[in-house]
C-alpha positions as a Markdown table, in Angstrom:
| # | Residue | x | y | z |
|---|---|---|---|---|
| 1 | Unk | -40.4 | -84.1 | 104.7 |
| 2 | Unk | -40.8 | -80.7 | 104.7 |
| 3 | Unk | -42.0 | -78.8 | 101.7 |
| 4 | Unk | -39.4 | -76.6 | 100.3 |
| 5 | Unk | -40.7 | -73.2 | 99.0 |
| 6 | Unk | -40.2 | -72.4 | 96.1 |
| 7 | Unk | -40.2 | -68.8 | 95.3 |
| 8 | Unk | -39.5 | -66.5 | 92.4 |
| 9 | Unk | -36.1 | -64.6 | 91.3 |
| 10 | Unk | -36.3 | -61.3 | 91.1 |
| 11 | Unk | -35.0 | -59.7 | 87.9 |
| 12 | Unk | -33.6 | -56.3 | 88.4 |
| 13 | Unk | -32.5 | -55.2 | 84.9 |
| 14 | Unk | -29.8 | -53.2 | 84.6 |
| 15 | Unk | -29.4 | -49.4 | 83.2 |
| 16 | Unk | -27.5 | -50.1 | 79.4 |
| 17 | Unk | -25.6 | -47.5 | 79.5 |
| 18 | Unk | -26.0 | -45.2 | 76.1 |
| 19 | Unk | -23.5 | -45.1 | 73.0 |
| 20 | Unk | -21.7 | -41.8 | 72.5 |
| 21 | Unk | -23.1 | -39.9 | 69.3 |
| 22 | Unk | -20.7 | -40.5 | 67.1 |
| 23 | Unk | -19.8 | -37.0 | 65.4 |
| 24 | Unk | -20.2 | -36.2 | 61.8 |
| 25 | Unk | -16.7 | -36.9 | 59.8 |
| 26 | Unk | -15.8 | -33.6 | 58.2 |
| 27 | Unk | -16.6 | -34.2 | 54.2 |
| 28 | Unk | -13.4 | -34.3 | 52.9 |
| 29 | Unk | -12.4 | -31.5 | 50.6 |
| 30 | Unk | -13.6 | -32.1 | 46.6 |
| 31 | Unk | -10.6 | -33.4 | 44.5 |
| 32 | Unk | -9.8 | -31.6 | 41.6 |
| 33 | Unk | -10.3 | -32.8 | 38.4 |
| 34 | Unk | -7.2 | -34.9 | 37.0 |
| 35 | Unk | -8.1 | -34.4 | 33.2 |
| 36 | Unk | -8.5 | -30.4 | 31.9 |
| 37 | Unk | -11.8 | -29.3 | 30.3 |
| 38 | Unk | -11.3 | -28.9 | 26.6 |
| 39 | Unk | -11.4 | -25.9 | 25.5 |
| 40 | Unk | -14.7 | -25.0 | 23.4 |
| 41 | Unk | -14.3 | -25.2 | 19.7 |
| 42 | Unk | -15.4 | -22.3 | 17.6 |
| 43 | Unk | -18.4 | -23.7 | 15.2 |
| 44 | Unk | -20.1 | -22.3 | 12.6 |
| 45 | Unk | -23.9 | -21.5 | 13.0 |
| 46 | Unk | -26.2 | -21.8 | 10.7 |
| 47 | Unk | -28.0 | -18.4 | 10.0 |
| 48 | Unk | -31.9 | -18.9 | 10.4 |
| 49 | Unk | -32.0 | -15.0 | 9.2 |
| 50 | Unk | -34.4 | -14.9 | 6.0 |
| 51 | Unk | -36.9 | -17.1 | 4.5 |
| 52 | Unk | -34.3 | -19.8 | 4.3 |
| 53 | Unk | -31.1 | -20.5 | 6.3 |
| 54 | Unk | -27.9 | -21.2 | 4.6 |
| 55 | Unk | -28.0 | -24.7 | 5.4 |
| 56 | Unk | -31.0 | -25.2 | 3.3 |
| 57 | Unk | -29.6 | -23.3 | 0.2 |
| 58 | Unk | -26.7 | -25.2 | 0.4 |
| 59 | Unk | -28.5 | -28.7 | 0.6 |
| 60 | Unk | -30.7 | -28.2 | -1.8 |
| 61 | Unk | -28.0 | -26.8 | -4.1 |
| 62 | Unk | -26.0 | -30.1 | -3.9 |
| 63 | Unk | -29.2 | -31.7 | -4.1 |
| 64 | Unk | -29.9 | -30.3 | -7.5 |
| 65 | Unk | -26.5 | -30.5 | -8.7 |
| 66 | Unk | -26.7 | -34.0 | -7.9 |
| 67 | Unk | -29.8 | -35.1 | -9.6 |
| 68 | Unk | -32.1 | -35.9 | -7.1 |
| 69 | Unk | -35.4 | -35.9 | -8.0 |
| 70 | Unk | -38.6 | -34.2 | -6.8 |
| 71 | Unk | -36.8 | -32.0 | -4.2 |
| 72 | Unk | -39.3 | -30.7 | -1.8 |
| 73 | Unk | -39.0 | -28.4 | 0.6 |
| 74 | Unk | -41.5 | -28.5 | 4.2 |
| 75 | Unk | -41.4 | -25.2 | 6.3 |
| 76 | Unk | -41.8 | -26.9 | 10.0 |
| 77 | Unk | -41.3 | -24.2 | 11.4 |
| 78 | Unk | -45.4 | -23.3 | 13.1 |
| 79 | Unk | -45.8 | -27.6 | 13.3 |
| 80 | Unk | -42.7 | -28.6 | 15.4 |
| 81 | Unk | -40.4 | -27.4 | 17.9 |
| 82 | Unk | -37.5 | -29.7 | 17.1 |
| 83 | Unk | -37.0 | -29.2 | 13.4 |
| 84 | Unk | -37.7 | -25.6 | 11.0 |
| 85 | Unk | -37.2 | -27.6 | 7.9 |
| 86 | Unk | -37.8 | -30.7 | 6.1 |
| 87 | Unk | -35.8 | -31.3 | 2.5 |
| 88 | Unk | -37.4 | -34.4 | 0.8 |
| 89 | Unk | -35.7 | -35.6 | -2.4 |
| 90 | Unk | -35.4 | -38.9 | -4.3 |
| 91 | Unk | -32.5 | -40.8 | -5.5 |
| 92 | Unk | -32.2 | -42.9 | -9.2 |
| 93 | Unk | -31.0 | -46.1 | -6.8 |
| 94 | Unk | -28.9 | -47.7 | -4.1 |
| 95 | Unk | -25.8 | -46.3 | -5.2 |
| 96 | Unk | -27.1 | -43.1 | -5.8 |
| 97 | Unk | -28.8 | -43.1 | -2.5 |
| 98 | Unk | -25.5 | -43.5 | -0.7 |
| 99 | Unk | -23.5 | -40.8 | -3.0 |
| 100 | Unk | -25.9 | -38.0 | -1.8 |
| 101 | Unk | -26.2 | -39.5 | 1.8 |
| 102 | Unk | -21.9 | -38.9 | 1.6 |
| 103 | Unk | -21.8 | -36.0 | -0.1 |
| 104 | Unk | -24.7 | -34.3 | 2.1 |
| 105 | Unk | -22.0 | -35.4 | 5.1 |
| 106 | Unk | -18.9 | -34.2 | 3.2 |
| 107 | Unk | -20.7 | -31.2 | 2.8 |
| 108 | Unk | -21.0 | -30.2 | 6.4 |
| 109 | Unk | -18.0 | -31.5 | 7.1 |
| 110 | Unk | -16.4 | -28.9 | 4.7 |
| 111 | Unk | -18.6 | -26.2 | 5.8 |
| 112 | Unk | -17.7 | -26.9 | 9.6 |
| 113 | Unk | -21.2 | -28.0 | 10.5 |
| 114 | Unk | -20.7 | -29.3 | 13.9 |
| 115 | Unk | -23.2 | -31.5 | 15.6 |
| 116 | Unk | -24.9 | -32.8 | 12.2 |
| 117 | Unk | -26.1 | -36.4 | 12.2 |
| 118 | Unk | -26.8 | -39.1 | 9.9 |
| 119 | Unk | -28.8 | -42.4 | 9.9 |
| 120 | Unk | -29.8 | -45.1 | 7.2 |
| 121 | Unk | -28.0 | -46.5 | 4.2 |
| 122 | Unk | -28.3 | -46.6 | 0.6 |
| 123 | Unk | -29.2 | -50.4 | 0.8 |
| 124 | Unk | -32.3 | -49.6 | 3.1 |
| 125 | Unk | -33.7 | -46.8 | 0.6 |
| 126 | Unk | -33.7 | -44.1 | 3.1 |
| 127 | Unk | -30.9 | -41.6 | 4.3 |
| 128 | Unk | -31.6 | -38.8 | 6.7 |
| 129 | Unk | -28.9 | -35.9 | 7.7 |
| 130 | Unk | -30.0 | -33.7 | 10.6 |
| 131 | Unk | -28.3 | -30.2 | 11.0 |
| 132 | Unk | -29.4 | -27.3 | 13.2 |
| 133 | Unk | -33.3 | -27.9 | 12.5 |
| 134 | Unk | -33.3 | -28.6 | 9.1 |
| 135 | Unk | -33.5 | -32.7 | 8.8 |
| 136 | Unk | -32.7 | -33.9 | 5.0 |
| 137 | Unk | -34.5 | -37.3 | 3.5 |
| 138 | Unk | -33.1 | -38.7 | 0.8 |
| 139 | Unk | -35.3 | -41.6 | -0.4 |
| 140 | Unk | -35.2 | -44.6 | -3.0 |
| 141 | Unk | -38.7 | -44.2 | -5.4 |
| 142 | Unk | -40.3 | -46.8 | -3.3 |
| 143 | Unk | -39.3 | -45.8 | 0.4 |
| 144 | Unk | -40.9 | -42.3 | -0.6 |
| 145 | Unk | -44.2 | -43.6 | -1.5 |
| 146 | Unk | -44.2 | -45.7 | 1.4 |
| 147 | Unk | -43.4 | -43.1 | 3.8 |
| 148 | Unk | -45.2 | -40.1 | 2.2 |
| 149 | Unk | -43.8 | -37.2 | 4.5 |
| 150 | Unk | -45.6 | -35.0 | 2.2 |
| 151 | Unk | -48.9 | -36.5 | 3.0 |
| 152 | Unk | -48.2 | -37.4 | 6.7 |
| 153 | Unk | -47.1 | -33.3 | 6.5 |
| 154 | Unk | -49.4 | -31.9 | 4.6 |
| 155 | Unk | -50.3 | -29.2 | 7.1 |
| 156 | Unk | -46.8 | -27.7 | 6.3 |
| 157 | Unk | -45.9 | -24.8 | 3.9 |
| 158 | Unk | -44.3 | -26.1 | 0.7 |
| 159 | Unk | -41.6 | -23.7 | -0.1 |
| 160 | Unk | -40.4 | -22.8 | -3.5 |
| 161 | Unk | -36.9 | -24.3 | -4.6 |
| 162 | Unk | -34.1 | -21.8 | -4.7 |
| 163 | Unk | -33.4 | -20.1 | -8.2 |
| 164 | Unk | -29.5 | -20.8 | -9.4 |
């Protein structure tokens, strides 16, 4: 028999031919905003003209009207950037604790403080309300002594309470 030959296929691969670029979609235009911005409420700044700003008079008036106890006023102002004050004060007891923490809120509510907040209750022996860089603690006797702001402070100006 005769031998076949066996001999190799040749391959010619073909040219693929290229995909057309597909072009950019134009961005379609931005929609406009269903909902109106509200328009900006007039508030009432806190004056930080003199050696204490209204806000601080005013706390530390209700404070004292009040009757908390050991009022102290921190001047933050060369030791921090977020806050130019620090009111300290002690309250009699839980219920206490909570009256000034309400009334301090009422208080800038009535004088159109906007933006002020508040954290704590009277049941956890320390309240704070933070306005415009002054930031208000009202503590229960124990909490204070815990906490000692004064001593963790110290480096701060004590200022003076306000004559009536």
């Amino acid at each position: 028999m005769a031998e076949k030959k066996v001999t190799k296929k040749k391959v010619v691969k073909k040219a693929v031919a290229s995909k057309p670029v597909k072009k950019a979609a134009k961005a379609a235009p931005k929609a406009k905003p269903v909902v109106k911005p509200a328009k900006a409420v007039p508030k009432k700044a806190a004056p930080k003209a003199g050696p204490l700003s209204e806000v601080v008079q005013k706390a530390v008036k209700f404070l004292d009207d009040r009757k908390a106890e050991n009022i102290a006023i921190l001047d933050m102002r060369p030791l921090s950037s977020l806050y130019d004050y620090f009111i300290i004060a002690t309250a009699a007891n839980a219920p206490h604790l909570k009256a000034l923490s309400d009334g301090l809120q009422r208080l800038c509510k009535n004088e159109q403080y906007e933006g002020y907040r508040a954290a704590g209750t009277g049941d956890s022996g320390w309240v704070i309300v933070d306005y415009d860089g002054v930031m208000i603690h009202v503590f229960s006797f124990e909490m204070r002594n815990l906490y000692d702001l004064e001593k963790l402070w110290n480096d701060a100006k004590r200022i003076a309470l306000p004559k009536a």
